[in-house]
FIVOSE-437725 format. One line per 5 residues: number of its first residue (from 1); their letters; for each residue x, y, z of N, C-alpha, C, O. Coordinates in Angstrom, 2 decimals, padded with zeros to 5 digits. Last residue first. Layout:
N
NUM> A> X,Y,Z,X,Y,Z,X,Y,Z,X,Y,Z  ...
This chain:
239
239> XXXXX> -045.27,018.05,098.51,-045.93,018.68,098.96,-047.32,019.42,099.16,-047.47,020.22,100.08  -042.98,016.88,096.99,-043.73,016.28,097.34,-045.18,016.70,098.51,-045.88,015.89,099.12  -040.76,018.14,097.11,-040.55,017.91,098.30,-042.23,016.79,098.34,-042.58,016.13,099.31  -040.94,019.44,094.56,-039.62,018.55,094.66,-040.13,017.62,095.49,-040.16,016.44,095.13  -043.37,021.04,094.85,-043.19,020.13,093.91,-042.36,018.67,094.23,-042.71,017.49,094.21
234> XXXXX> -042.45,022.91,096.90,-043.16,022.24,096.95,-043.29,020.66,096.26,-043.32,019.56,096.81  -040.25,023.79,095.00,-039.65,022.98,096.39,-040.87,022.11,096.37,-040.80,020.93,096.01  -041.18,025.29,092.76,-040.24,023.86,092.47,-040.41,022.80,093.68,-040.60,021.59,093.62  -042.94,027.08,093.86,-043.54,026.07,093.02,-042.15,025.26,093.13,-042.33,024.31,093.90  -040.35,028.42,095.31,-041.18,027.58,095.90,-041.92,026.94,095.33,-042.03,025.86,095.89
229> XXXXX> -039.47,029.35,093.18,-038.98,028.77,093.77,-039.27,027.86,094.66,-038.70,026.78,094.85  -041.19,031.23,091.74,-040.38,030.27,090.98,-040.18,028.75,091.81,-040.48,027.61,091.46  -041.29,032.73,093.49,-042.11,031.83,093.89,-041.85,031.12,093.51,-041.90,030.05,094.13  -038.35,033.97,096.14,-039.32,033.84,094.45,-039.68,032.27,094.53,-039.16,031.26,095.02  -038.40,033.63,098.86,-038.09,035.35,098.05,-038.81,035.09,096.60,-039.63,035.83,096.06
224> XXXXX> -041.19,032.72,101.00,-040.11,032.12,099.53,-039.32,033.72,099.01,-039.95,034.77,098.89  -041.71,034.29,103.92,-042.20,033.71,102.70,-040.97,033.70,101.83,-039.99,034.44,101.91  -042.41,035.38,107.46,-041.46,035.36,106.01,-042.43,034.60,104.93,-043.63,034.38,105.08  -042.98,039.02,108.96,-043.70,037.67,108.44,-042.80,036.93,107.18,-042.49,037.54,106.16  -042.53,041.10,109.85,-041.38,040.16,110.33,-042.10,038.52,110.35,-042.00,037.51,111.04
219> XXXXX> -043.40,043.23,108.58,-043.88,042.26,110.26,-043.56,041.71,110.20,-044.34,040.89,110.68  -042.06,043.68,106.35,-042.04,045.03,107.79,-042.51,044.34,108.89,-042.19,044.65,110.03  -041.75,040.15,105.72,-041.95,041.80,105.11,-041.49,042.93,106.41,-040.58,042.75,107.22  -038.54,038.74,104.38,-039.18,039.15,105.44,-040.29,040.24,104.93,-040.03,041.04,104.03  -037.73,035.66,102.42,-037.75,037.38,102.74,-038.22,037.60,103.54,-038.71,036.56,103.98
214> XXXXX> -035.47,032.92,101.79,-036.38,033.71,101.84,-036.24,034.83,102.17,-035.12,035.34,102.31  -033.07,032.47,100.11,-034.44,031.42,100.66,-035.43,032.14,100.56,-036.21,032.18,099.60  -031.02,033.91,100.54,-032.07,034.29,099.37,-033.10,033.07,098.95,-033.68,032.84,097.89  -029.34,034.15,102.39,-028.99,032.75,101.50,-030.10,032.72,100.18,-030.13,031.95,099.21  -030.58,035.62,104.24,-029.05,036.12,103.63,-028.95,035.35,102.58,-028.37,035.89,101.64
209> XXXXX> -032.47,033.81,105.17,-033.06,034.94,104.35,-031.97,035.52,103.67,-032.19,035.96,102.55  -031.70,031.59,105.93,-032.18,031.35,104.84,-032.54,032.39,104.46,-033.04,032.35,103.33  -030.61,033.17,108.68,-029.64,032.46,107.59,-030.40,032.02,105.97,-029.72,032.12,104.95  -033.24,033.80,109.75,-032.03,034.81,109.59,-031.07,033.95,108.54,-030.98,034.45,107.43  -034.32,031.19,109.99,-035.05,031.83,109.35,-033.66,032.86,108.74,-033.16,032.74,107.62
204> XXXXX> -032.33,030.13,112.30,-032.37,029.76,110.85,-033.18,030.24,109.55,-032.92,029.89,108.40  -032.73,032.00,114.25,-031.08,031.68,113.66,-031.36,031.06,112.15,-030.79,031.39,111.11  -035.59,030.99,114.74,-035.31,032.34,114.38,-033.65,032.66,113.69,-033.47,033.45,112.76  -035.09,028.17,115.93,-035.38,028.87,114.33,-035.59,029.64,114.04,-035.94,029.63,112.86  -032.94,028.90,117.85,-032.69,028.19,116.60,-033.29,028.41,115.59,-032.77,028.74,114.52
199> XXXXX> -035.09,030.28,119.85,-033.96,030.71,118.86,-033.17,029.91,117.75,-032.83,030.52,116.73  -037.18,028.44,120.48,-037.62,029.76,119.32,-035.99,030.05,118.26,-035.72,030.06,117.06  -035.30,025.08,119.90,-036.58,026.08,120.54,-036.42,027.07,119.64,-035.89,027.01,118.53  -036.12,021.88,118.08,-035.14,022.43,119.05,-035.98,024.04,119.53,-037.20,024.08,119.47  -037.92,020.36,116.58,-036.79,021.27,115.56,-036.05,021.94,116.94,-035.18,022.73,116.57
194> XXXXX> -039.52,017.39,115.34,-038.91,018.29,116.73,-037.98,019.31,116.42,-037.01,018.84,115.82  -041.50,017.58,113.21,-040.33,017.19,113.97,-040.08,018.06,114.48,-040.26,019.26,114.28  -044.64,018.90,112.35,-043.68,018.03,111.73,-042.52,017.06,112.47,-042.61,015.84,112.32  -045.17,020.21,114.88,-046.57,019.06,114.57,-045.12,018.12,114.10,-044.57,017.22,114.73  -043.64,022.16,114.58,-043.61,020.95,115.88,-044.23,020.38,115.32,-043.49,019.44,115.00
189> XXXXX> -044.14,023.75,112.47,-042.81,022.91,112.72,-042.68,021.89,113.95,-041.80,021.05,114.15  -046.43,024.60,112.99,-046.10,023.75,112.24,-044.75,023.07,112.29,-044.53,021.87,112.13  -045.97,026.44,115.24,-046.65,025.08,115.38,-046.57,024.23,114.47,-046.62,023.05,114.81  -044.28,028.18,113.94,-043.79,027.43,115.50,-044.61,025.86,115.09,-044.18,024.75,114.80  -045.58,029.62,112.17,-044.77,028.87,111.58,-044.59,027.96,112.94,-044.89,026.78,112.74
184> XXXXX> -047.25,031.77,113.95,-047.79,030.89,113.08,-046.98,029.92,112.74,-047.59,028.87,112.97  -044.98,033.50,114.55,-045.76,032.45,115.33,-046.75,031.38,114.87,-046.94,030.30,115.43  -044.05,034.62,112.24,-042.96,033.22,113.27,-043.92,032.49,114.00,-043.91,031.27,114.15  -046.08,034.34,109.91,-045.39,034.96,111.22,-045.25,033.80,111.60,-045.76,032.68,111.53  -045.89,034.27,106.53,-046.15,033.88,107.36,-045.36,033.91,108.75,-044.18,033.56,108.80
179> XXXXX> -046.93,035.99,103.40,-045.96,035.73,104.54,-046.93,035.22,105.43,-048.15,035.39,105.42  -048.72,034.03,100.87,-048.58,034.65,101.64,-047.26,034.85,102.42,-046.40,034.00,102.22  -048.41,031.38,099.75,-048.03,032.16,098.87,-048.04,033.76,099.72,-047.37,034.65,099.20  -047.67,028.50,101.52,-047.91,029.50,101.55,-047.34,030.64,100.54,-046.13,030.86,100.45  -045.79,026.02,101.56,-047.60,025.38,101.45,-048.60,026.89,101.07,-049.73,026.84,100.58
174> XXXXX> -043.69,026.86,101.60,-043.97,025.93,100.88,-045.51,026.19,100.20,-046.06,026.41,099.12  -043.10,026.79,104.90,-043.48,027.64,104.01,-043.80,027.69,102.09,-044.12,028.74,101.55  -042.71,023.96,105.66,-044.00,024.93,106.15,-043.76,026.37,105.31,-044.82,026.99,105.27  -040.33,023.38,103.74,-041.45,022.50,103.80,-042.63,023.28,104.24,-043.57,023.38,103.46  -038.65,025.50,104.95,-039.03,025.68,103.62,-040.07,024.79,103.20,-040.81,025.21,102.31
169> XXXXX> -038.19,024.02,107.56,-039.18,025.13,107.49,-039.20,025.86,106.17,-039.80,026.94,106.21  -037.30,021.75,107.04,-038.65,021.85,107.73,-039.02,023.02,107.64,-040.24,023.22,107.63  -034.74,022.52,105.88,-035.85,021.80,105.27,-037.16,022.08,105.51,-038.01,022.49,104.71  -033.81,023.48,107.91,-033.97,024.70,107.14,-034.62,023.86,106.68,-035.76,024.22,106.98  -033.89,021.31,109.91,-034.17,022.19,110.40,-034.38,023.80,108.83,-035.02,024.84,108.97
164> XXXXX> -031.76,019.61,108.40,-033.30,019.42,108.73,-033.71,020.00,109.20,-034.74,019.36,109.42  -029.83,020.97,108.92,-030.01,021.02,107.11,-031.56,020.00,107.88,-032.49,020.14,107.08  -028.97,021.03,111.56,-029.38,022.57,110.86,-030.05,022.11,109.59,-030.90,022.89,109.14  -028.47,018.21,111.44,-030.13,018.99,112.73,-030.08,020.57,111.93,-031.12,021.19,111.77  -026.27,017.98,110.64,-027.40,017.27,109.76,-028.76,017.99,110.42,-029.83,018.22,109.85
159> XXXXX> -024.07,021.05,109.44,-024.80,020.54,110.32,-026.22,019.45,110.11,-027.19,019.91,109.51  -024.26,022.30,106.60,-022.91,021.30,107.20,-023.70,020.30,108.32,-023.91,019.10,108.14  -025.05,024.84,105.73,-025.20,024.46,106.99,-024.53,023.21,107.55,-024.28,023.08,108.75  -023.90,024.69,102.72,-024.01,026.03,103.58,-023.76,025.49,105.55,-022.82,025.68,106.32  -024.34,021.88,101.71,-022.94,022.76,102.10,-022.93,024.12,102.50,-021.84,024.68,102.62
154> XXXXX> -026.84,021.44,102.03,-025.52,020.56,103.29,-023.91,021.17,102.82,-022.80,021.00,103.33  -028.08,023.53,100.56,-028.19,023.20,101.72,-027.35,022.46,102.43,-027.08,022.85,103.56  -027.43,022.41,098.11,-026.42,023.30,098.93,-026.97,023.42,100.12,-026.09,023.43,100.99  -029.60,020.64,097.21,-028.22,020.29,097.52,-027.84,021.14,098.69,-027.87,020.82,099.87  -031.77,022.93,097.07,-031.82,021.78,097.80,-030.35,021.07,098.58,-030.05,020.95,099.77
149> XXXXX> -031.05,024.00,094.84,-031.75,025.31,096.22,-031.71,023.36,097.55,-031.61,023.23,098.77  -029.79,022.36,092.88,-029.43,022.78,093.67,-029.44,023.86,095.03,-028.59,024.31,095.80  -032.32,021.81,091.27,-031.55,020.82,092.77,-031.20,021.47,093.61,-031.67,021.54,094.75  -032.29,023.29,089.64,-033.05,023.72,090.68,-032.92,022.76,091.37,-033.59,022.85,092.40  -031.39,023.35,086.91,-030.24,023.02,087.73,-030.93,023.40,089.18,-030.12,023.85,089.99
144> XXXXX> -033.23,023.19,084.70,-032.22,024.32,085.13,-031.69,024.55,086.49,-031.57,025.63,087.07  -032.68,020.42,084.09,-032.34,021.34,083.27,-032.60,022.97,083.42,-032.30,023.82,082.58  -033.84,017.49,085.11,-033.44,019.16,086.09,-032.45,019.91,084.79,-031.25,019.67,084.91  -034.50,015.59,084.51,-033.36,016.03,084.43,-032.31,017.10,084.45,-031.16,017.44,084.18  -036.97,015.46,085.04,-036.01,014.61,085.95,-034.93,014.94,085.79,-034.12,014.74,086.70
139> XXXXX> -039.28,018.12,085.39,-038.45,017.50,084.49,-037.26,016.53,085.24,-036.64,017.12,086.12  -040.90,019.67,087.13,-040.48,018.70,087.01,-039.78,017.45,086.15,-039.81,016.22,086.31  -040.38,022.52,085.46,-040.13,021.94,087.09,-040.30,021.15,087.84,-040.08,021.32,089.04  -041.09,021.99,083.18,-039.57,022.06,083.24,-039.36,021.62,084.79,-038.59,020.78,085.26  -043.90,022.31,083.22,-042.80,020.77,082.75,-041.50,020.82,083.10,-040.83,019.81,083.31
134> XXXXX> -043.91,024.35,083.55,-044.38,023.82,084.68,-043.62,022.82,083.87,-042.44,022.72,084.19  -042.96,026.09,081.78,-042.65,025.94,082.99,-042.90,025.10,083.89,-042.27,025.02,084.95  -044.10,025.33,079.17,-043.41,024.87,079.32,-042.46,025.48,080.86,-041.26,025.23,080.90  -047.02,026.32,080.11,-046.74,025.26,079.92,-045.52,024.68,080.04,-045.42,023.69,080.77  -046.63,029.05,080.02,-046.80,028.76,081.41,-046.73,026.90,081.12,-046.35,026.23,082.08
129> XXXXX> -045.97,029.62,077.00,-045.15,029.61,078.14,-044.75,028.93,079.85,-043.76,028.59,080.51  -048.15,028.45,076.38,-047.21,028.19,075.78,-046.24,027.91,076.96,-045.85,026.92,077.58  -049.66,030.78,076.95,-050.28,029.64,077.48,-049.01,028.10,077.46,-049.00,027.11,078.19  -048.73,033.31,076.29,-048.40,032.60,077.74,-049.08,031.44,078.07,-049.17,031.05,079.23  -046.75,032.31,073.60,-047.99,032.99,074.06,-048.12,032.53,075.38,-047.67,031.42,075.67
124> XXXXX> -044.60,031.84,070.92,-044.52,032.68,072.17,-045.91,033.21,072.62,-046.32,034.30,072.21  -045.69,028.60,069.84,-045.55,029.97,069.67,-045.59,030.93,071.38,-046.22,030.78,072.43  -042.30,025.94,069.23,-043.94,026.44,069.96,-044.14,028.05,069.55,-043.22,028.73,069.08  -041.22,024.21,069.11,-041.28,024.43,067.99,-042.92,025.58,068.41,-044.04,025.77,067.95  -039.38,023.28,071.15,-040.61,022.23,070.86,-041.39,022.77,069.70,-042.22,022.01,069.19
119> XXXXX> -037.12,024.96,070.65,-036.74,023.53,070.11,-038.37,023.00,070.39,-038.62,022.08,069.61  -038.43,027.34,071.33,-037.96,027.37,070.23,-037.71,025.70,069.73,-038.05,025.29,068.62  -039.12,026.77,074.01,-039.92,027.66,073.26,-039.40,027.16,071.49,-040.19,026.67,070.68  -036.47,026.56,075.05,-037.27,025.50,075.02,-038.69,025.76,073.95,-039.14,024.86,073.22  -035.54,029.34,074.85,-034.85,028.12,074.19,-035.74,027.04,074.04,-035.82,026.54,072.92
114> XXXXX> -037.27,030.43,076.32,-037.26,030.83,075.17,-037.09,030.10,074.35,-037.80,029.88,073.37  -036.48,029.38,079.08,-038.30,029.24,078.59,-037.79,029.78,077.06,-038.32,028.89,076.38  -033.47,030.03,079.24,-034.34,028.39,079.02,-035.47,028.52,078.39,-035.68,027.95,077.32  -033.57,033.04,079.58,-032.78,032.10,078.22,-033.73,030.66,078.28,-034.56,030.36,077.42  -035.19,033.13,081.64,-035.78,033.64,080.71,-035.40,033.04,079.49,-036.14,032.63,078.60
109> XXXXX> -033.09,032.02,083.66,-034.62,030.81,083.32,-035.51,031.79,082.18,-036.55,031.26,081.78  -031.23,033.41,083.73,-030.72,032.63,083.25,-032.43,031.68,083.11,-032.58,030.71,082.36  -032.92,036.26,084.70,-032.17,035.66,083.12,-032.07,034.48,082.31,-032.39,034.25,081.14  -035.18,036.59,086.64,-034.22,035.55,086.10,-033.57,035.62,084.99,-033.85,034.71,084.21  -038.02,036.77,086.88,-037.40,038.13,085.96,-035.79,037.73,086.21,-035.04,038.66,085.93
104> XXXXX> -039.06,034.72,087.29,-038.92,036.00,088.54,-037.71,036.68,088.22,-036.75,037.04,088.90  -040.25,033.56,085.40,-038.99,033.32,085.42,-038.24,034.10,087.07,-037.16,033.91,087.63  -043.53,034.29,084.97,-043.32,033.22,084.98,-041.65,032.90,085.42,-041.60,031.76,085.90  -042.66,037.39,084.42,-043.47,036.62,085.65,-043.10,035.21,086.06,-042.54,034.90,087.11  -041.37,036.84,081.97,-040.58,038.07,083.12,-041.66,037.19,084.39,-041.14,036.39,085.17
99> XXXXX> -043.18,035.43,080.25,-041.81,035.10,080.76,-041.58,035.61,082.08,-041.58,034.94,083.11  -045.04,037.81,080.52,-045.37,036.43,081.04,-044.29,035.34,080.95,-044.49,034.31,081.60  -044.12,039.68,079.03,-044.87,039.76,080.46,-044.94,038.68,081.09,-044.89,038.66,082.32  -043.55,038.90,076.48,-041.88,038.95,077.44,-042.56,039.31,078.60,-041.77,039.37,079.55  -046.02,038.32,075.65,-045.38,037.38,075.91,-044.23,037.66,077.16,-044.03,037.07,078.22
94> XXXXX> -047.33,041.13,075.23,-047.76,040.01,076.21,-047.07,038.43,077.04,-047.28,037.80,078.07  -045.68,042.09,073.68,-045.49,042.61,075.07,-045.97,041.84,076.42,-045.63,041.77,077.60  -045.80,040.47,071.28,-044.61,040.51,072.26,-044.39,040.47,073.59,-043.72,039.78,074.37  -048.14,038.67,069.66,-048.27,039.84,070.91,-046.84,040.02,071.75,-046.85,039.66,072.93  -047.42,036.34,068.52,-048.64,037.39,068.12,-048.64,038.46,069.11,-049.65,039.15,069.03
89> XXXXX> -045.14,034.98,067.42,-045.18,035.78,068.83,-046.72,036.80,068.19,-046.71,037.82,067.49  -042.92,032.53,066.79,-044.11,032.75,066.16,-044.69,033.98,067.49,-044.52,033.55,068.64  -039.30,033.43,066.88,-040.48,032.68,067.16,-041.75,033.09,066.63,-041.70,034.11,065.95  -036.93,034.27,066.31,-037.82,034.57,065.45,-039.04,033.57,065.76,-039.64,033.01,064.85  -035.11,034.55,067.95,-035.37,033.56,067.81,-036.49,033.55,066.62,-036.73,032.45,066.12
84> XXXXX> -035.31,037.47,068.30,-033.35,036.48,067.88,-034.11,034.89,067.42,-033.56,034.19,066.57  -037.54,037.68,069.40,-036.93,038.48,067.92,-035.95,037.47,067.64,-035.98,036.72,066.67  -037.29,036.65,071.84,-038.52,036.30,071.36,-038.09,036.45,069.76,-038.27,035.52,068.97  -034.72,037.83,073.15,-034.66,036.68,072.84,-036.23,036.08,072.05,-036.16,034.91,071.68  -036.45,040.59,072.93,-035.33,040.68,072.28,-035.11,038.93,071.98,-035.27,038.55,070.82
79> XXXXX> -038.06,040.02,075.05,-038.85,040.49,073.80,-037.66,040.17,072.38,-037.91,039.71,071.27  -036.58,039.48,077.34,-037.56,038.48,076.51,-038.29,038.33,075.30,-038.84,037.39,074.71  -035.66,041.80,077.91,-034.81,040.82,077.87,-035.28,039.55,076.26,-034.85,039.12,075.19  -037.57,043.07,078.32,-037.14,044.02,077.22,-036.17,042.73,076.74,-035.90,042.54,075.55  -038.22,041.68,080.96,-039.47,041.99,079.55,-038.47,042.16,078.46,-038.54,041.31,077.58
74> XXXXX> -036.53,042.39,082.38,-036.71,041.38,082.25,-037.35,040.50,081.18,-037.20,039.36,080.72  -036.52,045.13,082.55,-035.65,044.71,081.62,-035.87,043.48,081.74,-035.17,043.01,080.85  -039.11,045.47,083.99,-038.79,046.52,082.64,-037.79,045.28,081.83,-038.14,044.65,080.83  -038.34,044.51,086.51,-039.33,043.55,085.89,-039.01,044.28,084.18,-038.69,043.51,083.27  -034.55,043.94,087.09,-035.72,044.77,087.03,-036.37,044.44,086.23,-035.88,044.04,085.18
69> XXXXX> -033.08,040.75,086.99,-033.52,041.73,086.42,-034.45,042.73,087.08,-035.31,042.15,087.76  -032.40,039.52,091.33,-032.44,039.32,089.43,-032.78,041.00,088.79,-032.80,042.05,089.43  -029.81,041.34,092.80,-031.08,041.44,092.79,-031.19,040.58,091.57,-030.31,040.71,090.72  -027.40,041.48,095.13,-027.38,041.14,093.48,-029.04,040.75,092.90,-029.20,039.57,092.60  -026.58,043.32,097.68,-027.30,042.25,097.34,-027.58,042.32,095.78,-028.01,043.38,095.32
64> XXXXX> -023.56,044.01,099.88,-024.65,044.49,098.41,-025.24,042.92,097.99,-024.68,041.83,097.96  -022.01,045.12,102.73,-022.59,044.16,101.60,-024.09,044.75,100.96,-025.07,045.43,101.28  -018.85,047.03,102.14,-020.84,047.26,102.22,-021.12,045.48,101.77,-020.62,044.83,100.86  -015.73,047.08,104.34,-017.11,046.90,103.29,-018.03,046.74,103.43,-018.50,046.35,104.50  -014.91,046.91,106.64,-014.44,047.97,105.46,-015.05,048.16,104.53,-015.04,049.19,103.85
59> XXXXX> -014.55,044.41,108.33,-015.41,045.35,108.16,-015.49,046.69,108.03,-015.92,047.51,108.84  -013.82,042.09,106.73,-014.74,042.73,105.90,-015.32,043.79,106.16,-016.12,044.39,105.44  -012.35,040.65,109.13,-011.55,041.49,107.83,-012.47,042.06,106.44,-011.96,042.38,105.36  -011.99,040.39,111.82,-012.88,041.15,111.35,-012.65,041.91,109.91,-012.71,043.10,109.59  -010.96,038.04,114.37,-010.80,038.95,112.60,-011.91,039.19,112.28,-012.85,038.40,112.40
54> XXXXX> -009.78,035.91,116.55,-010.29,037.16,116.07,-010.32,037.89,115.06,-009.29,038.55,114.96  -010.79,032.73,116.35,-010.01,033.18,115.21,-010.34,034.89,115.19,-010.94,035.36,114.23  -012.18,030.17,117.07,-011.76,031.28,117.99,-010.45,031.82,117.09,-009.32,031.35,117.17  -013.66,029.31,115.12,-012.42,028.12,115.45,-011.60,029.61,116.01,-010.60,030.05,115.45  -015.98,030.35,114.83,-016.28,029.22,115.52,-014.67,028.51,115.77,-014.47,027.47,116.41
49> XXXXX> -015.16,032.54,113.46,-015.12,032.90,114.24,-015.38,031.75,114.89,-014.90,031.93,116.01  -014.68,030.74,110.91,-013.32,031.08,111.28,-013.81,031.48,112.83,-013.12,030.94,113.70  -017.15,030.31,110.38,-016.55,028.84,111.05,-015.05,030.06,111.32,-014.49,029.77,112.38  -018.25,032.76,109.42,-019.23,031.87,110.73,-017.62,031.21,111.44,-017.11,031.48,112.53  -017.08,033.44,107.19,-016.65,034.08,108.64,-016.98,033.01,109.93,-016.34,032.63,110.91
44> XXXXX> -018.33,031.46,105.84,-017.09,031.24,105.89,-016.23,032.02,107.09,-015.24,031.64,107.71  -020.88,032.60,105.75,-020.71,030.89,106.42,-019.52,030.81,106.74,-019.25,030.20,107.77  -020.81,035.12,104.84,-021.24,035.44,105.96,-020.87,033.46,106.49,-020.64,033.24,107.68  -020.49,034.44,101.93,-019.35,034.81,102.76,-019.13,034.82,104.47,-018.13,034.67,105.17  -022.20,031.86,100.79,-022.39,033.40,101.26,-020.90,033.52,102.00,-020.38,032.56,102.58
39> XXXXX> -021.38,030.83,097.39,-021.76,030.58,099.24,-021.41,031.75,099.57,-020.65,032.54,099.01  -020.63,031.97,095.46,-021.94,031.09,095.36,-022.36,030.72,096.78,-023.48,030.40,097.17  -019.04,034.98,095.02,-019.41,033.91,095.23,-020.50,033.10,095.21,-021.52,033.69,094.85  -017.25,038.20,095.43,-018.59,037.05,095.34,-018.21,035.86,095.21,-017.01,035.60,095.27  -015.61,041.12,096.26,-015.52,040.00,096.66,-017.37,038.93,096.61,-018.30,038.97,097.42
34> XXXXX> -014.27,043.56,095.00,-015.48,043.09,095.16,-015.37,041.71,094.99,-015.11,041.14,093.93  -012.27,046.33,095.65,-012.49,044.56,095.57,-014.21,044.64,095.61,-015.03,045.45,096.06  -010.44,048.72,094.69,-011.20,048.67,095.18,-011.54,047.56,094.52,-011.37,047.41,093.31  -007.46,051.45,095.27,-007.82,049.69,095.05,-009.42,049.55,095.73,-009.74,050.01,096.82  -006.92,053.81,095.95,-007.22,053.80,094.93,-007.78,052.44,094.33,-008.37,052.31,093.25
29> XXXXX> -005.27,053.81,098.85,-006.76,054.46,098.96,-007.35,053.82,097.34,-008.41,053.23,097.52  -004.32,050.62,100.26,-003.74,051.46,098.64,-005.51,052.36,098.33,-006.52,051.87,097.84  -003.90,050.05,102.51,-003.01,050.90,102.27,-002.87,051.85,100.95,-002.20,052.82,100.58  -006.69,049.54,102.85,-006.26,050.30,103.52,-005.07,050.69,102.98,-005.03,051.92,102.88  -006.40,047.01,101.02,-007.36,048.52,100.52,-007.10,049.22,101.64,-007.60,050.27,101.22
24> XXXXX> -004.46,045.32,102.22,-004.41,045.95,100.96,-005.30,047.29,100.43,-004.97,048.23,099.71  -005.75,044.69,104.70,-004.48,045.64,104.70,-004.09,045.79,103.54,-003.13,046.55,103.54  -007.18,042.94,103.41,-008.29,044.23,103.83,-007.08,044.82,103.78,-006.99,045.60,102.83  -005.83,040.71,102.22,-006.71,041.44,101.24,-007.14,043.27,101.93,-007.32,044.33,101.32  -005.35,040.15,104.72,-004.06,040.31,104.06,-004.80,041.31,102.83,-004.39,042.45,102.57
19> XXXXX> -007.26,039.00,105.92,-006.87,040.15,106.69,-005.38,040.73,105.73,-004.59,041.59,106.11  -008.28,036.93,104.23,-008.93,037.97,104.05,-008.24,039.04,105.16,-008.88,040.09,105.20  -005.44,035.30,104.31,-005.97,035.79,102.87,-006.85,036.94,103.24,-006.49,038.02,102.78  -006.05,034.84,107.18,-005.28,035.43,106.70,-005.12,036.08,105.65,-004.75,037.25,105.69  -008.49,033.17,107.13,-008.46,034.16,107.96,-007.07,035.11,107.53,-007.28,036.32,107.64
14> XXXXX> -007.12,030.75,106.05,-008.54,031.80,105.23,-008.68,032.86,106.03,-009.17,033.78,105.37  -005.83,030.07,107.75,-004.99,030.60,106.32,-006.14,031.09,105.68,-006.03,031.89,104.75  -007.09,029.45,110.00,-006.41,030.59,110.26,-005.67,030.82,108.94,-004.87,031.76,108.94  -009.09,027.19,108.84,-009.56,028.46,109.23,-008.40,029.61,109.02,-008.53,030.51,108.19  -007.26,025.29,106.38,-007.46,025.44,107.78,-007.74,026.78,108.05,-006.94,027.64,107.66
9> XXXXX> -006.73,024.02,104.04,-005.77,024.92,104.88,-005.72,025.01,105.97,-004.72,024.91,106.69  -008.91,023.29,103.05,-007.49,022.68,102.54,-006.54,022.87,103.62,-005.71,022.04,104.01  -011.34,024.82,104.17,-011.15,023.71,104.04,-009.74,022.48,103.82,-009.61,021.33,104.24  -009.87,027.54,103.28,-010.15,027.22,105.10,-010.59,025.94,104.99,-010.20,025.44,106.04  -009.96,027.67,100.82,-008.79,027.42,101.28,-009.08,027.42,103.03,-008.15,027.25,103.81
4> XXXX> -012.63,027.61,100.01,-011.58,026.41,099.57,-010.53,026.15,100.76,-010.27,025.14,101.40  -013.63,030.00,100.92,-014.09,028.27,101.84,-013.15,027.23,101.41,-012.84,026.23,102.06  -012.12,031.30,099.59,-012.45,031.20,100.55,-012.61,030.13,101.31,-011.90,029.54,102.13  -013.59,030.51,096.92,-012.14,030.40,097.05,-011.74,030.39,098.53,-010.99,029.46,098.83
């Protein structure tokens, strides 16, 4: 909504909405917002502070990260859609294990593998399962909508050298089920194209990690946040 209205409007009326929202929970102790979305909030500050716009109207609040399922309920998820469906399931526990893995404990890709499970007329077993994942992730007709880790890319970063620049380096990480250190990553990204110096892609590592691209561990080595995810890119990207 946000980005809507600093697109329609112009920075300083999205800058307003959110300094108009914050002087609302300051005045009223008992009001409390929770502000989401599909684009990070952190893009929409970006451009207000890029169109010299002083405001600081979030910083009253925590940001909180929306994790998928815990692996427990991811299972308990799968076992339950395994029952509703009355699929053929010689082993539950084994199955909603190997959803919950196979989905990175995802909901919305636990509903699909089940569903699909059910219309090819299949039995819940992970051979089953791991089958109809991998078809799905290349399926042309993208039925569970995994373009879009791709698309949005030109509407997060806007920029054509930023949206080839996060490419290139989901392309070099891609290739790795491991983390991999910045320094290690450098050279690959030169071999590929010219990507500009350290700090840019340290700016862009930092942005694909808020954007749940990717993760960091304690050494500040990254990798895919879910692999889900990276089996697709690779895949997508031809890799």
């Amino acid at each position: 909504m946000i980005s809507n209205i600093a697109h329609s409007d112009g920075q300083l009326a999205a800058a307003e909405v959110l300094d108009l929202l914050r002087s609302l929970r300051q005045q009223h102790a008992d009001l409390r917002m929770v502000l989401t979305g599909s684009i990070g909030l952190h893009h929409v500050l970006a451009e207000i502070r890029a169109a010299n716009i002083p405001s600081e109207p979030v910083n009253d609040m925590f940001p909180i990260d929306v994790p998928p399922l815990a692996r427990a309920d991811a299972e308990s998820l799968a076992r339950d859609l395994i029952a509703g469906e009355t699929l053929n399931c010689p082993d539950p526990n084994a199955a909603a294990a190997c959803i919950a893995e196979e989905s990175d404990c995802f909901p919305f890709y636990i509903h699909h593998i089940v569903n699909r499970l059910r219309l090819d007329q299949l039995s819940a077993v992970p051979a089953s399962i791991q089958d109809v994942v991998a078809r799905q992730l290349v399926d042309a007709n993208d039925p569970w909508e995994l373009s879009h880790y791709n698309d949005r890319l030109m509407v997060y970063y806007k920029n054509p050298q930023d949206v080839l620049l996060a490419r290139a380096i989901l392309d070099a990480l891609s290739y790795d089920t491991d983390p991999v250190p910045v320094n290690s990553l450098l050279p690959v990204l030169n071999s590929a194209t010219p990507i500009g110096d350290r700090d840019q892609v340290l700016r862009m590592l930092k942005l694909l990690e808020r954007d749940h691209y990717l993760t960091r561990d304690r050494n500040g080595a990254y990798q895919f946040r879910f692999p889900l995810v990276r089996r697709w890119w690779a895949l997508e990207r031809g890799l």
